[in-house]
C-alpha positions, 0 to 999 in steps of 0.5 A: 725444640730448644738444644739448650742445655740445662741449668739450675741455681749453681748446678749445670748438666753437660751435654755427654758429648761435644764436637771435636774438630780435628786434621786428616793426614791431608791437613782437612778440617773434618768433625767427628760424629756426634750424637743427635736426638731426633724424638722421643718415645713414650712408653704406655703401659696400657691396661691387662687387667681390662684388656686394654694392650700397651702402645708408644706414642712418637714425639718427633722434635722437629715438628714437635708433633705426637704420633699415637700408637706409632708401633701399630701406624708403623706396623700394618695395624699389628699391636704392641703387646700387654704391658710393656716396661721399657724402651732402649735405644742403641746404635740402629735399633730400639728394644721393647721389653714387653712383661705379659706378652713375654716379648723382646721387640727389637724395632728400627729406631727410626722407623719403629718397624719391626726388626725381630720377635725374641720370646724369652724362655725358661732357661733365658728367663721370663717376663721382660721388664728393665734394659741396660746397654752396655759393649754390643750387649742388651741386659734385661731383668726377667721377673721370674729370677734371672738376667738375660744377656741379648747380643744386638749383632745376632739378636739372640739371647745368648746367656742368662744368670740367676739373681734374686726374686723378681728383679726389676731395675737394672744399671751399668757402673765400671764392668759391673751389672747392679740389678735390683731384687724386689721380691714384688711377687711376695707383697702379702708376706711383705716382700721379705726377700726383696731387699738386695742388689745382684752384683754381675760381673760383665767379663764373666756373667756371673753374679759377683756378690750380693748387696743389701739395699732397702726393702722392695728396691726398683729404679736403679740408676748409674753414676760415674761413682756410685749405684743409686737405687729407689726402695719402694718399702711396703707403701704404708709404714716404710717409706719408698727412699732413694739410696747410695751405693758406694763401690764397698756396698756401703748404703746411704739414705738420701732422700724420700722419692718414688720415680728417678732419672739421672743424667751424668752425676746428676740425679732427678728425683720425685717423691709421689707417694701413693695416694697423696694429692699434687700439690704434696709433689716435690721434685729435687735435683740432686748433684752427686758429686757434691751432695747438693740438692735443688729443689725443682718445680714443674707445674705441667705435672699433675702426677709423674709417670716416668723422668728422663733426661735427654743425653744431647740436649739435657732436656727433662721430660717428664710424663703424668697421669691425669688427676681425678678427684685429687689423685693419680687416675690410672684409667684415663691417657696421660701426657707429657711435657719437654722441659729446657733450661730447667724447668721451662715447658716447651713441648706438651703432648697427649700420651697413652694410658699408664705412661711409664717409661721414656727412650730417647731417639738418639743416634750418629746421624 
C-alpha cells in the first residue's frame, strides 16, 4: 500500500501529522508517536426490510487483503446488528453506531472484538446514526430528537441534549458540536422542520443557538473555519447541495452534491443524485481556504456509497454500489477502491450490501 500523500493540479492534502525529532534531558534523539493507519473498515448496512443484518468488511493495508463479516470472524459468529450508520475509531477502541438494533458497539480496533454493549434510552436518546470525537467524549446523533455524550474512560452515556428532529450529521469546529436536523422522519409533508443545524456548546452541553441551513440537511463536515453540511432537498424539485457555514452562520451554496468527506481544508464531494446513471457522476475537490475547485475522476466507481480520507496517508477511498440496468443496485454487495496520488487506484475489494461508511484503523502504534 502507497503512503504517499495526495496531490491534484495545484492543490496538495498534508498529512495531519508529521515526525518530529527532538533531544531527551540526556542529549538522545528520541521521535515522538506518530499516527499509523494500519486497515480500514467499511461499514455495510445490510438490509431491515428483507432481513439481511449489517456487517463490516476489514480491509487490512499490509497485505491489502478483505476480511468479510470481520465483526462475526472475530466474535464467535455473533452478528453485527441491523443497519448500522457509522464507524469511529479513537485511542484503542473503535465505535459502532447501530440505528435499528439501537446499539452503541464499542470494539478493540485491532482486534474488532467486542469491549461493550451500550443500548441507549429514552433519557439518552435512540437509534444511533452519526459520531464525533472530540477531548475523551464520543457524541452521537439519536434519531428521535437528541445528542448523546459517551465517556470513552467509563463507557457510559453520561448526558444527552435535545436538538431538532431526527439529527443525522454531526461535526467538530473550535468547542462547538454542529449537528444537522433532517426532520427525515416527515418526508410526506416535505421534511418542513428539517432545515437547521443545532450549535452545542462543549464546555456546557447545552444547545448554544440554531442555524438555518437548507432543506433536509445530513453529512456535516469540519474545517479549521468553516461547518460544511449537505442539504439533501426533497430528491425531486430541490436539489441536494453543499453548503458553508460561516463562524456568524452565514450560509453560502457551493456546489450540488449528495456524499462529501473532508480532509484538513479540503472537501471531497460527489454529486450522485438519485436516479441518474454513472456516467452523470462528477467528483470536485474543493480547497476551502481558496475557494478552488478540481474536478476529480475516479473511473473504479460505478456508483458512490461513502468518501473518506485516510488521516496518515491522504489516501481517498472511495465505496460504490454495483449497477444494474444503468443505476444504483441496492440489492447486491458492493466494493471499494484505495486511491493514492489522487486518483490512481491501488487497492480494489469486494464489500458487503449498502456500504455506507468508512473509519480508519489509525493509531500510535
Amino acid at each position: 500500500m502507497s503512503r504517499t500523500f495526495l496531490k491534484t493540479g495545484a492543490i496538495a492534502l498534508l498529512a495531519t501529522v508529521a515526525m518530529t525529532s527532538c533531544n531527551d534531558d540526556n542529549g538522545n534523539n528520541w521521535h515522538e508517536p506518530t499516527p499509523v493507519t494500519s486497515g480500514l473498515v467499511v461499514v455495510n448496512q445490510g438490509d431491515y426490510y428483507n432481513n439481511i443484518p449489517g456487517n463490516l468488511t476489514y480491509f487490512d493495508y499490509a497485505t491489502s487483503s478483505a476480511k468479510q463479516n470481520a465483526y462475526s470472524a472475530a466474535n464467535s459468529g455473533n452478528l453485527l446488528g441491523d443497519t448500522p450508520q457509522d464507524a469511529i475509531v479513537y485511542g484503542s477502541k473503535m465505535y459502532v453506531a447501530i440505528y435499528d438494533s439501537n446499539l452503541i458497539r464499542v470494539l478493540d480496533r485491532k482486534t474488532l472484538e467486542l469491549i461493550e454493549d451500550i443500548t441507549p434510552d429514552a433519557t439518552t436518546g435512540t437509534q444511533p446514526r452519526s459520531m464525533a470525537v472530540d477531548n475523551g467524549k464520543v457524541y452521537i446523533s439519536m434519531y428521535d430528537g437528541k445528542v448523546a455524550r459517551l465517556d470513552t474512560a467509563s463507557l457510559t452515556l453520561d448526558a444527552s441534549v435535545a436538538v431538532g428532529p431526527n439529527p443525522e450529521g454531526v461535526a467538530i469546529l473550535k468547542g462547538k458540536l454542529y449537528v444537522a436536523n433532517s426532520d427525515g422522519m416527515n418526508w410526506q409533508s416535505n421534511y418542513a422542520n428539517g432545515k437547521t443545524l443545532s450549535v452545542i456548546d462543549l464546555s456546557s452541553f447545552t444547545v448554544e443557538k440554531t442555524l438555518p441551513v437548507g432543506l433536509n440537511p445530513g453529512p456535516v463536515v469540519a474545517t479549521s473555519n468553516y461547518i460544511y453540511v449537505i442539504a439533501k432537498g426533497d430528491y425531486a424539485s430541490i436539489p441536494s447541495t453543499l453548503q458553508r457555514v460561516d463562524p456568524s452562520g452565514n450560509v453560502t451554496d457551493i456546489a450540488p452534491a449528495t456524499l462529501m468527506c473532508g480532509f484538513n481544508d479540503n472537501i471531497l464531494y460527489a454529486n450522485a443524485v438519485y436516479g441518474v446513471g454513472p456516467e452523470k457522476i462528477t467528483y470536485t475537490l474543493h480547497n476551502t481556504l481558496t475557494g478552488n475547485s478540481s474536478p476529480m475522476i475516479f473511473n473504479e466507481i460505478q456508483y458512490p456509497a461513502a468518501l473518506a480520507i485516510d488521516p496518515v496517508t491522504a489516501n481517498i477511498v472511495i465505496t460504490s454500489y454495483t449497477v444494474n440496468n444503468g443505476y444504483a443496485d441496492y440489492t447486491s454487495n458492493g466494493y471499494a477502491v484505495v486511491y493514492s496520488n489522487g486518483n490512481v487506484p491501488v487497492a480494489q475489494f469486494p464489500a458487503g450490501l449498502n456500504p455506507c461508511a468508512i473509519a480508519f484503523n489509525t493509531g500510535l502504534e
